[in-house]
TORFI-127644 format. One line per field, with one value per atom (N, C-alpha, C): residue number from 1; atom name; x, y, z. Coordinates in steps of 0.1 Angstrom, whole numbers, always signed. Each point is the difference from the previous one (the first is absolute). Example, Ala and Ser with C-alpha at 12.3 -4.5 7.8 and 13.67 -1.06 7.14 Angstrom:
2
n <- c(1|1|1|2|2|2)
atom <- c(N|CA|C|N|CA|C)
px <- c(+132|-9|+9|-4|+9|-8)
py <- c(-57|+12|+12|+11|+11|+11)
pz <- c(+78|+0|+0|-7|+0|+8)
***
This chain:
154
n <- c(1|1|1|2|2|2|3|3|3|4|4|4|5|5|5|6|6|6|7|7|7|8|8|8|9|9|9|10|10|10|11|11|11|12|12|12|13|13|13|14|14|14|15|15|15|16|16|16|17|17|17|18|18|18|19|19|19|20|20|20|21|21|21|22|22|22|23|23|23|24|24|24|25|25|25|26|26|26|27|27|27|28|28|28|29|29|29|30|30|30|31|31|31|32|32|32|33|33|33|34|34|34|35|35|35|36|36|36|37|37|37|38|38|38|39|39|39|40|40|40|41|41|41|42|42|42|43|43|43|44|44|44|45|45|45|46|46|46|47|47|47|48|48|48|49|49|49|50|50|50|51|51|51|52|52|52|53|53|53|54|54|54|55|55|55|56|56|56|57|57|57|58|58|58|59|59|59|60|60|60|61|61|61|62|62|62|63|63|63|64|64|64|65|65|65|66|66|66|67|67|67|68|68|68|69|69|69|70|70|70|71|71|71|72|72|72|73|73|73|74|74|74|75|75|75|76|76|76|77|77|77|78|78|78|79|79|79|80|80|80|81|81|81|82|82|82|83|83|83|84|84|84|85|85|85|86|86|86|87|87|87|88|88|88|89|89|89|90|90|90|91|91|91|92|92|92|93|93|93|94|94|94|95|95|95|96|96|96|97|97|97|98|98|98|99|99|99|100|100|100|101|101|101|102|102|102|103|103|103|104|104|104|105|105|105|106|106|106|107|107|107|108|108|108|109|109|109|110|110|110|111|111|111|112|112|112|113|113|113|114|114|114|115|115|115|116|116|116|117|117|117|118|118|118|119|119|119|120|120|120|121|121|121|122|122|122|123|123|123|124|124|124|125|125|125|126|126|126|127|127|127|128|128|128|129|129|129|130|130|130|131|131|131|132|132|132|133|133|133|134|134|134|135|135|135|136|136|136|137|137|137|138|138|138|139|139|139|140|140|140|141|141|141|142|142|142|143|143|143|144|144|144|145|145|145|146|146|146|147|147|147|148|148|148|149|149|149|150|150|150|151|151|151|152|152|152|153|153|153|154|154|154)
atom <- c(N|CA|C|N|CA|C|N|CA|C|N|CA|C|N|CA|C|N|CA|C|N|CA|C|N|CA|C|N|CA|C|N|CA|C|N|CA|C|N|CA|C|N|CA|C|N|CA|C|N|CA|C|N|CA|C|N|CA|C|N|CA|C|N|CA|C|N|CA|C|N|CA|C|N|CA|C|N|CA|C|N|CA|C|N|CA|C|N|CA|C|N|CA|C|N|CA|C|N|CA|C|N|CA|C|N|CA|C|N|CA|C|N|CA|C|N|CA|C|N|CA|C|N|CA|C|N|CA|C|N|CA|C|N|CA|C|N|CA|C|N|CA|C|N|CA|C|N|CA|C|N|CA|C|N|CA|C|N|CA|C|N|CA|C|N|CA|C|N|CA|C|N|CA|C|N|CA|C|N|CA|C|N|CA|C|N|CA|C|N|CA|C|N|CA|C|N|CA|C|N|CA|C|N|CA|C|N|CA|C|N|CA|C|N|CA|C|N|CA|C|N|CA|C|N|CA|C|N|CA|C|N|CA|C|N|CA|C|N|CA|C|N|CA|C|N|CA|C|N|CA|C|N|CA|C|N|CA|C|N|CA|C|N|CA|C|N|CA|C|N|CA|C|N|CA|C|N|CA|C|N|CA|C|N|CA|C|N|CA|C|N|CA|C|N|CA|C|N|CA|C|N|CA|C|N|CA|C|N|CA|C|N|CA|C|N|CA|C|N|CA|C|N|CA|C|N|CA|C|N|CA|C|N|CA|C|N|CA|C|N|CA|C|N|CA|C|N|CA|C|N|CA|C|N|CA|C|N|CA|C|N|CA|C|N|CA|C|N|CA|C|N|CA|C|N|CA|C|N|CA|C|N|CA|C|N|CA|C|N|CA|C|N|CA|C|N|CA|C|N|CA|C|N|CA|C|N|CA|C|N|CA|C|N|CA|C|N|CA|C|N|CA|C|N|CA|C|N|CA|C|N|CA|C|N|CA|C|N|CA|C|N|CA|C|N|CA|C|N|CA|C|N|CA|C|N|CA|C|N|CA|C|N|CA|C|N|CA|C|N|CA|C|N|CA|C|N|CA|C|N|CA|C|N|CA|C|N|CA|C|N|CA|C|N|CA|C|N|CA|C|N|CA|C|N|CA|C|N|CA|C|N|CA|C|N|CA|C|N|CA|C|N|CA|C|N|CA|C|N|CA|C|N|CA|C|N|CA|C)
px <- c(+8|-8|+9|-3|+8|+1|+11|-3|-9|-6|-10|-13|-3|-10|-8|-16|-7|+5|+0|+0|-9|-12|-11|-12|-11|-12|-11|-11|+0|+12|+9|+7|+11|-2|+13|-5|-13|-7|-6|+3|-5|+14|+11|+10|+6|-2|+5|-7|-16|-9|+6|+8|+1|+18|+4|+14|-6|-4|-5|-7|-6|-8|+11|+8|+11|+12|+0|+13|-9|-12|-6|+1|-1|-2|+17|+7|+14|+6|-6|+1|-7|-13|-5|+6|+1|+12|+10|+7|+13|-8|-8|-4|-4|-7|-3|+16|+10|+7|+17|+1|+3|-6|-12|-8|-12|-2|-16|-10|-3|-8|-11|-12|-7|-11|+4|-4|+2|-14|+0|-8|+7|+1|-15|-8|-7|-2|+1|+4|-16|-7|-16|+1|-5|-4|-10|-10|-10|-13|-4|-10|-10|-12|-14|-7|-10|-15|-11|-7|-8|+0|+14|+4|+10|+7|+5|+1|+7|+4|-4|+10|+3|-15|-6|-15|+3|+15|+2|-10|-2|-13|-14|+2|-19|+0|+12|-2|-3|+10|-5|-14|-3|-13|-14|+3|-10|-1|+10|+0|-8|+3|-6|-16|-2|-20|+1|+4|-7|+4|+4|+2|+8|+6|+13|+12|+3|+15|+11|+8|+10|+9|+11|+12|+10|+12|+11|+9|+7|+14|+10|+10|+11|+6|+4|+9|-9|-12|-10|+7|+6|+7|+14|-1|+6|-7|+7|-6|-8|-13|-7|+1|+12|+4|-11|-10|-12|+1|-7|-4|-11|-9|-15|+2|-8|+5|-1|-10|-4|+13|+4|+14|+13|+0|+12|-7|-9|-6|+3|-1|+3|+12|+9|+14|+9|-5|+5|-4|-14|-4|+8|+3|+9|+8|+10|+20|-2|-12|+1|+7|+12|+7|+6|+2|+6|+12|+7|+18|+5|-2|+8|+1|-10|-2|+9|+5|+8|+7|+9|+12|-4|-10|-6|-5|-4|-8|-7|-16|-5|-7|-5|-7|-8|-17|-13|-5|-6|-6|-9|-8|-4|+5|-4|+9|+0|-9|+1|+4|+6|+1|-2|-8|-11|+4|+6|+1|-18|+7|-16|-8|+5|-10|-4|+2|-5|-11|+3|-8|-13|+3|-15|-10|+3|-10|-6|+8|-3|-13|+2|-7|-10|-4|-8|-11|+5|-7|-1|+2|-1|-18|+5|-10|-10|-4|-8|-2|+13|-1|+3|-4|+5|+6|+8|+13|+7|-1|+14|+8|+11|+17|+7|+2|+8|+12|+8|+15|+4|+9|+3|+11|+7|+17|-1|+11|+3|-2|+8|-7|-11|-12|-12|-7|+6|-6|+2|+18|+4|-8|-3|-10|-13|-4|-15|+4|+10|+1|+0|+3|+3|+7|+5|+13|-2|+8|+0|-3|-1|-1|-15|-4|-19|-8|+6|-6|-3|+18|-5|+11|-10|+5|+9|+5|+8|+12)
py <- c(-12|+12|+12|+9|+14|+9|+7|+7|+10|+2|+13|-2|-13|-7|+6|-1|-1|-10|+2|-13|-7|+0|-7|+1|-6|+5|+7|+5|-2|+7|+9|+8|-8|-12|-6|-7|-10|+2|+7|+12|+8|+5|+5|-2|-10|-9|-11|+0|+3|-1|+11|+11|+6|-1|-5|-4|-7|-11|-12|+6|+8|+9|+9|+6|+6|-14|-4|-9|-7|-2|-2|+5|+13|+12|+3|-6|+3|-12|-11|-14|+5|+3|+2|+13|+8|+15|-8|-13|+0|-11|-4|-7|+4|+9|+10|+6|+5|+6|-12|-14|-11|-2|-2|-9|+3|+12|+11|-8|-7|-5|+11|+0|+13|+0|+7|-2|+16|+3|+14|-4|+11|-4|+8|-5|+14|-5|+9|+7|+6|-9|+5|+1|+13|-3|-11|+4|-6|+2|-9|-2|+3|+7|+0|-4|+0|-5|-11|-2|-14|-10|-7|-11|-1|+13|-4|-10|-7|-14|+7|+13|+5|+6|+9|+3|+13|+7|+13|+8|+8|+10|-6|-10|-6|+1|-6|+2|+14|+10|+16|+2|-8|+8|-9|-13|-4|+8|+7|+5|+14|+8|+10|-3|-9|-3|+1|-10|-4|+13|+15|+5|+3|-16|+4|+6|+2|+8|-9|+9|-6|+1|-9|+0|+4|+10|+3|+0|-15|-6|+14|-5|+7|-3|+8|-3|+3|+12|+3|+15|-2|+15|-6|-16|-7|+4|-1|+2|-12|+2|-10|-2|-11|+0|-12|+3|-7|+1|-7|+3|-11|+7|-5|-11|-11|-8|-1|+8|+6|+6|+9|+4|-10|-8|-11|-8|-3|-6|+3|+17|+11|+1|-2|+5|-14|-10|-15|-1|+2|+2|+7|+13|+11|-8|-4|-6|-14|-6|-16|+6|-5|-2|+13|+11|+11|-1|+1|-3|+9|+8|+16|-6|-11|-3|-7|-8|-13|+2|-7|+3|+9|+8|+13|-5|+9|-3|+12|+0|+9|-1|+10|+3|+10|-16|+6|+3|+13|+7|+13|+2|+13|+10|+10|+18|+4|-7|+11|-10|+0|-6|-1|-3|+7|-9|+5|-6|-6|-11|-5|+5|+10|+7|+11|-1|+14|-5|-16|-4|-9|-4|-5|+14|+10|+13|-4|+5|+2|-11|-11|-15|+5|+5|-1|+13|+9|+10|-2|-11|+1|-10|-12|-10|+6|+14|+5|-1|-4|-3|+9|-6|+10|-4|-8|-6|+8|-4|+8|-9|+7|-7|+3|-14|-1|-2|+6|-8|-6|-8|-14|+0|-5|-1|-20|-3|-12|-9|+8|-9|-3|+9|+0|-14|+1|-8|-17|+2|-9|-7|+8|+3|-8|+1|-8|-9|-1|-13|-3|+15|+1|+8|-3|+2|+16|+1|+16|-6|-10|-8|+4|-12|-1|+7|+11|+11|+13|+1|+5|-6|-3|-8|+6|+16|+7|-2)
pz <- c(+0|+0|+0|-6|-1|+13|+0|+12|+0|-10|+1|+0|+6|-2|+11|+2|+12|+11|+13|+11|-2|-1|+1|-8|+3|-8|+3|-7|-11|-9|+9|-12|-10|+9|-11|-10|+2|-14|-10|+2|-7|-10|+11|-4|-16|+6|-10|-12|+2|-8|-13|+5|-5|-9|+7|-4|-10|-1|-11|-13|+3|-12|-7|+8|-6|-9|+8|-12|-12|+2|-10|-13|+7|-11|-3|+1|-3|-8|+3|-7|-13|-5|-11|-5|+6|-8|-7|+6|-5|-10|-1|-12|-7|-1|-12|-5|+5|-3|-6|+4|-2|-15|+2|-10|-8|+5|-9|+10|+7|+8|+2|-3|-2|+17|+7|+12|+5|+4|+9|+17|+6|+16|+4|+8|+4|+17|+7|+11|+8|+11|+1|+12|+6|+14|+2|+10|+6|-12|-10|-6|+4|-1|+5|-11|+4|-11|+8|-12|+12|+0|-3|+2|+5|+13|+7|+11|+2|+12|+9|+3|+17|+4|-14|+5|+7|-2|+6|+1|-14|-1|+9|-2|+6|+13|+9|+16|+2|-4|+1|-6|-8|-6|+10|+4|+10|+12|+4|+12|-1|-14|+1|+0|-6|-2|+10|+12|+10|+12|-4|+8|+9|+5|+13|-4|+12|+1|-11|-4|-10|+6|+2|+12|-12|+1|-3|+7|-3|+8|+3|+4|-2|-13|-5|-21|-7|+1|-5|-9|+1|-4|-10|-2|-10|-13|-10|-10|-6|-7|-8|-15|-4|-15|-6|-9|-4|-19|-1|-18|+1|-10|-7|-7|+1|-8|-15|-2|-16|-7|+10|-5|-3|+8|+1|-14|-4|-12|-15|+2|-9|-3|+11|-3|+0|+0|-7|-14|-3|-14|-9|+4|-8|-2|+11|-1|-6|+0|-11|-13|-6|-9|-5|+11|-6|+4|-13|+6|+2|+6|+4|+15|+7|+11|+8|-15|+8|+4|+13|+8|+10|-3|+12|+13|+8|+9|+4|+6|+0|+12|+10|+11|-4|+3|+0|+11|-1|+13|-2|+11|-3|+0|-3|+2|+12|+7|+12|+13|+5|+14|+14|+4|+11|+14|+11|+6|+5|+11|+5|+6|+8|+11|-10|-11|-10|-12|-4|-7|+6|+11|+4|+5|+6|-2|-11|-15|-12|-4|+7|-4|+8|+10|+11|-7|-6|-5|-12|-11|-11|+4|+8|+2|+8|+2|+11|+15|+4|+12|+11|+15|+8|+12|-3|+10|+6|+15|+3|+4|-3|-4|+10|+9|+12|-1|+3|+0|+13|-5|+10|-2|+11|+7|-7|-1|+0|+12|+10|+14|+5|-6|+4|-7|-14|-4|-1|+8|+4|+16|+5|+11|+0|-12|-4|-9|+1|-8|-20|+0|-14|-6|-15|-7|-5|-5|-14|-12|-1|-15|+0|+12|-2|-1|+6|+4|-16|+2|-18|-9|-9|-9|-12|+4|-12|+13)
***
């Protein structure tokens, strides 16, 4: 393991997750550039739409129907890097067979970057709601018996 690795997890799998994706993308650069291997990289945050697994948008958006308080961990003030999945659709469609691409690598994303405690408002007023937004210490929620993950899912 490298020295500049995480100690533990989850940051070291995330870590790695992220080393692995990069050599990837360095193994196919050097094949394209080796062999014409026609291969473009693309680079996604966190996917939304509604066929998300994680169901990010939906926990936030159940909570505003039903009214209660919306908890904002601590790292709410992290930023939220997302893209539509319409978009990620659109912008594979374009790069199918354009060879200005190959060897590239490209990072899809939105324009604006919103940290969390800035874009669930936004969600809460777009969806008509009228949540108020608690913020929460990690210990507290260590306290009751629950994570920063569960809690919010960005």
């Amino acid at each position: 393991m490298a020295p500049c690795s995480p100690a533990g997890e989850p940051d070291l799998g995330e870590w790695r997750d992220g080393v692995g994706k990069r050599d990837a993308e360095d193994r196919l650069r050097e094949a394209f550039a080796r062999d014409g291997f026609p291969a473009t990289a693309l680079r996604l945050p966190m996917v939304l739409g509604p066929r998300d697994p994680y169901r990010r948008l939906a926990v936030y958006l159940h909570r505003v129907l039903d009214g209660g308080p919306l908890l904002l961990p601590e790292g709410a003030d992290a930023p939220a890097r997302h893209v539509y999945v319409g978009a990620v659709s659109r912008a594979v469609a374009g790069l199918l067979g354009n060879d200005a691409t190959f060897g590239e690598a490209y990072n899809l994303c939105q324009d604006d970057v919103l940290p969390v405690a800035s874009l669930i408002p936004m969600l809460v007023s777009l969806a008509g709601g009228r949540n108020e937004l608690v913020p929460v210490r990690d210990e507290d929620l260590a306290a009751h018996g629950l994570e920063r993950s569960k809690v919010s899912p960005f």
